[in-house]
N, C-alpha and C positions, 0 to 999 in steps of 0.2 A: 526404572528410574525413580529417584525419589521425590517424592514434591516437595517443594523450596520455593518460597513466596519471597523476592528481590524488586531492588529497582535501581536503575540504570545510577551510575553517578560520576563524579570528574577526578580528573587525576590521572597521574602515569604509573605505571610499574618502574624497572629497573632494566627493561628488555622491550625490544621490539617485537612484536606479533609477527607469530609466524605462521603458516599450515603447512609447516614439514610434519607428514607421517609419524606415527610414534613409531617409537624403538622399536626394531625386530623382537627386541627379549619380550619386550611387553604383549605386543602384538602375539608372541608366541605363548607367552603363558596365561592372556587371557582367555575367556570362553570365545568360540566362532561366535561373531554375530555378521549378520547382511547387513553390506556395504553399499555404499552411493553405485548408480552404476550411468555414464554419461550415455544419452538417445542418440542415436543413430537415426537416420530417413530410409536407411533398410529396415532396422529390427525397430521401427518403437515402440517406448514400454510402457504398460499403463501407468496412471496415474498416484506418485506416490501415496498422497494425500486427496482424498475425495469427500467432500461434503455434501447430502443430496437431502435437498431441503429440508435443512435443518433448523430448529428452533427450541428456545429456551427462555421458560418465564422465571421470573422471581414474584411469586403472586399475582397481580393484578398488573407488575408489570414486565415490558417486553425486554430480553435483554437482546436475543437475538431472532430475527423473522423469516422464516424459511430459506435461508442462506446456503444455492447451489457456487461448490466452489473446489477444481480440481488442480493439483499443483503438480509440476517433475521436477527434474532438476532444475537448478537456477538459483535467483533471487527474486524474491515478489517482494515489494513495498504494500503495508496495509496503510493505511491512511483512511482520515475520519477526527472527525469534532469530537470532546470531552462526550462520552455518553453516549457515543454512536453503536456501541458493543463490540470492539475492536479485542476488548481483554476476553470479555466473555467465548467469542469464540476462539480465543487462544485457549482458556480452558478446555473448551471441549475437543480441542484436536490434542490436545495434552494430555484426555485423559482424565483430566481433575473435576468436571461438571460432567454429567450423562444428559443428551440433549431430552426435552419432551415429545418432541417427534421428530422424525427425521433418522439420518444413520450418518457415522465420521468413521471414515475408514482411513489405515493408514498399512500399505500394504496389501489391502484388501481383508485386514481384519478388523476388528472394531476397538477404537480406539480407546475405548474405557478395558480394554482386555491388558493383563499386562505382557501377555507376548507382541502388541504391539508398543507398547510405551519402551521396550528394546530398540527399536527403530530411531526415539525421537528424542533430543538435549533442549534441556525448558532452559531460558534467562530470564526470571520473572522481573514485572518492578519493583518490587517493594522487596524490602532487605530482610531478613529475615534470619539471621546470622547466629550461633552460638559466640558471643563476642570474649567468651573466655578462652577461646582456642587460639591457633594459631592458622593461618590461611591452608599451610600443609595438614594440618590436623581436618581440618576441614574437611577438604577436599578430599580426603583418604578415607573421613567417615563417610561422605556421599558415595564412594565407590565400595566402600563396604555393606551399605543399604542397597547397593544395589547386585549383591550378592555373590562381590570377589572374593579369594582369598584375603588373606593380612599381606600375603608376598606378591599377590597380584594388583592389591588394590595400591600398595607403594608404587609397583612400576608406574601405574596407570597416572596417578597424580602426580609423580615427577613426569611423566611424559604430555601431560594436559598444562602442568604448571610453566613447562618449558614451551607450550605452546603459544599461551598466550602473555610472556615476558614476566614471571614473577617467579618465577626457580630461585632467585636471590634473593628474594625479601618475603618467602613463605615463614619466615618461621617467628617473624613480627604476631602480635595478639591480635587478631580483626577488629577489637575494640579502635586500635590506634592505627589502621588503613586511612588513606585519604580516599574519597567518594572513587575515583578510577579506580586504586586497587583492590576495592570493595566489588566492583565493577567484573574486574578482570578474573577476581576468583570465582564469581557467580558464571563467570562465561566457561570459566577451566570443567568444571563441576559439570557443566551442561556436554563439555566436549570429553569427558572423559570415557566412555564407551565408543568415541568417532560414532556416534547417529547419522545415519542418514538424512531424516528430517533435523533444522533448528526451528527452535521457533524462540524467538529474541523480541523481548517485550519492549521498547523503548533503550534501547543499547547506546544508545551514541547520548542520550541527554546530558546535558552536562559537563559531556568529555571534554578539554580545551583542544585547540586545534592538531598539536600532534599525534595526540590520542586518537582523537579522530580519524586522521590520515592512515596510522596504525591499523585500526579497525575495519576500515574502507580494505585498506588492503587483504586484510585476514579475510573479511569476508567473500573479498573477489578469490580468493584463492581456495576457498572451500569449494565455491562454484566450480571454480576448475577440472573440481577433483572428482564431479559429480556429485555434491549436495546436494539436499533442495532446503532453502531459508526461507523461512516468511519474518519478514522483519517490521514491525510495530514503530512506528514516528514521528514525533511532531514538525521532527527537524527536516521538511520536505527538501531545501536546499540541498544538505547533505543526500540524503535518499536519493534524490534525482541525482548525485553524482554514483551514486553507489548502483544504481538499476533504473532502466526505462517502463519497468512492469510492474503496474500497480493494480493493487484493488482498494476501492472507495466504497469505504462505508456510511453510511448514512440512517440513522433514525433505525439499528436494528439490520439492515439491508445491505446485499453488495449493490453499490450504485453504479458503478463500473467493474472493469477487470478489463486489462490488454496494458500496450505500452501507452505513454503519455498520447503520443502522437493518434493513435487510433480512436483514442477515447475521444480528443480534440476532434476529430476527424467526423463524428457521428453526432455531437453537437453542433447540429446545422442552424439553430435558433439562438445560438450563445454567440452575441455580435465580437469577433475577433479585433484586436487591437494592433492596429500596421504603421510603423512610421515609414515613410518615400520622402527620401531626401533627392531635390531635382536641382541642377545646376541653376545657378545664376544666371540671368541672360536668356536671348532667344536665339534656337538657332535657327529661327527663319533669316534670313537676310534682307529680307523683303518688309519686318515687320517694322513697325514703326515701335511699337511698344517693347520698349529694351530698357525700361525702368525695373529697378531692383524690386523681386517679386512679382516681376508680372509673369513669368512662367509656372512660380508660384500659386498665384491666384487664377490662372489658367489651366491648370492642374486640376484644381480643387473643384475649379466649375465642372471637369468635364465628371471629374468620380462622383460627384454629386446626380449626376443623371443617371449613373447606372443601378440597376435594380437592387442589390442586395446593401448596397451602402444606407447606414443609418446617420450618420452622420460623420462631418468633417473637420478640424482645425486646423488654422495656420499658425508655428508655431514662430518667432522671430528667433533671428539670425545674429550674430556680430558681423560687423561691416566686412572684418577681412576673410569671413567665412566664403566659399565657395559654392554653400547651397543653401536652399531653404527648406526645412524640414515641413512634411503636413502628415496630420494624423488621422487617419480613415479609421471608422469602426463599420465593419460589414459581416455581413451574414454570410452562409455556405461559404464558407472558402474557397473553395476547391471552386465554383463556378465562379467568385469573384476574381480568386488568380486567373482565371482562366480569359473573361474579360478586360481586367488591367495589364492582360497582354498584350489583347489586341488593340486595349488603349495607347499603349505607346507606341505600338509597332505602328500604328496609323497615323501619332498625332507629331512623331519624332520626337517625344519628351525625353530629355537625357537624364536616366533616374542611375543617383550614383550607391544607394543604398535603399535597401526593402532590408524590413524587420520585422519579424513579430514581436511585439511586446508580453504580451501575455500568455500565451503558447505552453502555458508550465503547468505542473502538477497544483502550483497554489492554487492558478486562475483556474484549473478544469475542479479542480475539489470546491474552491469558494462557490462556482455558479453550482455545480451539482446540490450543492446543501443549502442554495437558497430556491434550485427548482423544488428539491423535498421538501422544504419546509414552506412552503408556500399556498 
């Protein structure tokens, strides 16, 4: 595979993203290479991609710090702050940096070898384009660096171009691409060998929202196929629709790795954010206090007795509203749900909505980067 230094940008093609398989004919007169293959809970297969504590300086400083990190199929989201070394170890599973300690397997060979870099299709950020071609020209020379025929490497690039919607407007200059279709050819280039591994460096930046949705889908459908993607993002909202499996990087470090919810889950000190909207009114019959808000402020005294709450607010209401919302910040979860159980089940509070508020990839990466940096 050849290295091509890109970055992500907006815009549409002329065609919707697909991941239909290429053409038999191509498929047939390219070289064999090994394909995705989907795990089974009989046979599972090792780990496409393995990183065993791996690290990488640039002098005096750190880019990345013993970073153990193993992937299969799927989708992972990387996530992490400007400088957290999110690129750098994209390099090195690409092949393009050799770590200073540690080892990056991919396949179980090493991934600076180029019998592994057949395995993997780079999306770099930054663009990097001969902008006197044409997108077909392109992409025809990247499959030819990567050591097709002239009749092979046509099929491949019409088969990569049709994949990701730009077969009609390849033969435009790349000078004169709008940011997506600059976007989309850097992604064709990357899938023209069908890799097993992607690794997509900031893919979705920029994209407007159709593009996006496009892409969300290509993606999902790679997975399908048994892929494995690690995808690079700022755009966490997106990401969180695209996969619940993330790794957090932080200061050099993986800070996490699992789905959102796990990683939430093991942040037992990180005070979780809950709105409990409770009906209006009392339902004791007996009670005398049936002023608006007094179940409310009834509410609020009793979670304030329980251990793991840090604090409370009552939020107001419009009159014709039917509840009154209050916002609990508490620690462990998992034992606070566990007591706001048995809070209601005891007290008869009629709670007509529970939420978590911040339960996301923003809120578990925000707190993780400010335990590290702290």
């Amino acid at each position: 595979m050849p290295d091509l230094l890109g970055s992500p940008d907006s815009g549409r093609g002329d065609r919707s993203l697909t991941a239909d398989t290429f053409s038999r004919d191509a498929q047939r007169s390219a070289p064999a290479l090994p394909f995705g293959s989907r795990l089974t809970e009989e046979s599972p297969a090792p780990p496409l991609l393995l990183c065993q504590r791996v690290s990488k300086w640039y002098g005096p400083v750190i880019g990345v710090n013993s970073v153990t990190l193993e992937l299969r199929s799927g989708i992972t989201g990387l996530v992490g702050s400007n400088g957290a070394g999110k690129s750098t170890l994209m390099r090195l599973i690409t092949g393009q940096l050799r770590p200073d300690l540690g080892r990056v397997e991919v396949r179980g060979q090493d991934a600076w070898s180029t019998s592994a870099r057949r395995y993997v299709g780079y999306c770099p950020e930054v663009d990097a384009f001969y902008e006197e071609m044409s997108g077909r020209q392109f992409v025809e020379a990247m499959a030819r660096l990567c050591g097709y025929s002239r009749g092979e490497a046509r099929q491949l690039t019409e088969a990569a171009l049709e994949r990701v919607g730009m077969a009609g407007r390849a033969e435009r200059c790349v000078r004169g691409y709008s940011k997506g279709m600059r976007q989309r050819v850097k992604l064709a280039q990357a899938l023209l060998h069908d890799p097993e591994l992607l690794v997509l460096d900031e893919p979705m930046s920029g994209i407007d929202p159709v593009g996006r949705w496009e892409f969300v889908r290509l993606f999902r459908d790679l997975a399908a196929l048994g892929k494995c993607l690690l995808i690079s993002s700022h755009e966490l909202e997106e990401l969180e629709k695209l996969t619940d499996h993330i790794a957090i990087m932080a200061h050099g470090r993986i800070a996490a790795v699992g789905t959102v919810a796990q990683i939430r889950d093991r942040l037992d000190n990180h005070p979780l954010l809950i709105r409990i909207d409770v009906k209006k009114g009392s339902p004791r019959d007996n009670d005398a206090d049936t002023a608006d808000g007094a179940e409310q402020r009834r509410l609020a005294s009793a979670l304030l007795k329980l251990r793991d709450v840090v604090g409370v607010e009552l939020l107001d209401s419009r009159p014709e509203d039917m509840v009154d919302p209050v916002l609990v910040r508490a620690r462990n979860p998992r034992r606070f749900f566990q007591e706001l159980t048995r809070l209601v089940l005891e007290e008869w509070y009629e709670i007509s909505r529970l939420e978590t508020l911040d339960d996301s990839t923003q809120a578990v990466l925000s707190y993780l980067l400010r335990g590290r940096s702290a």
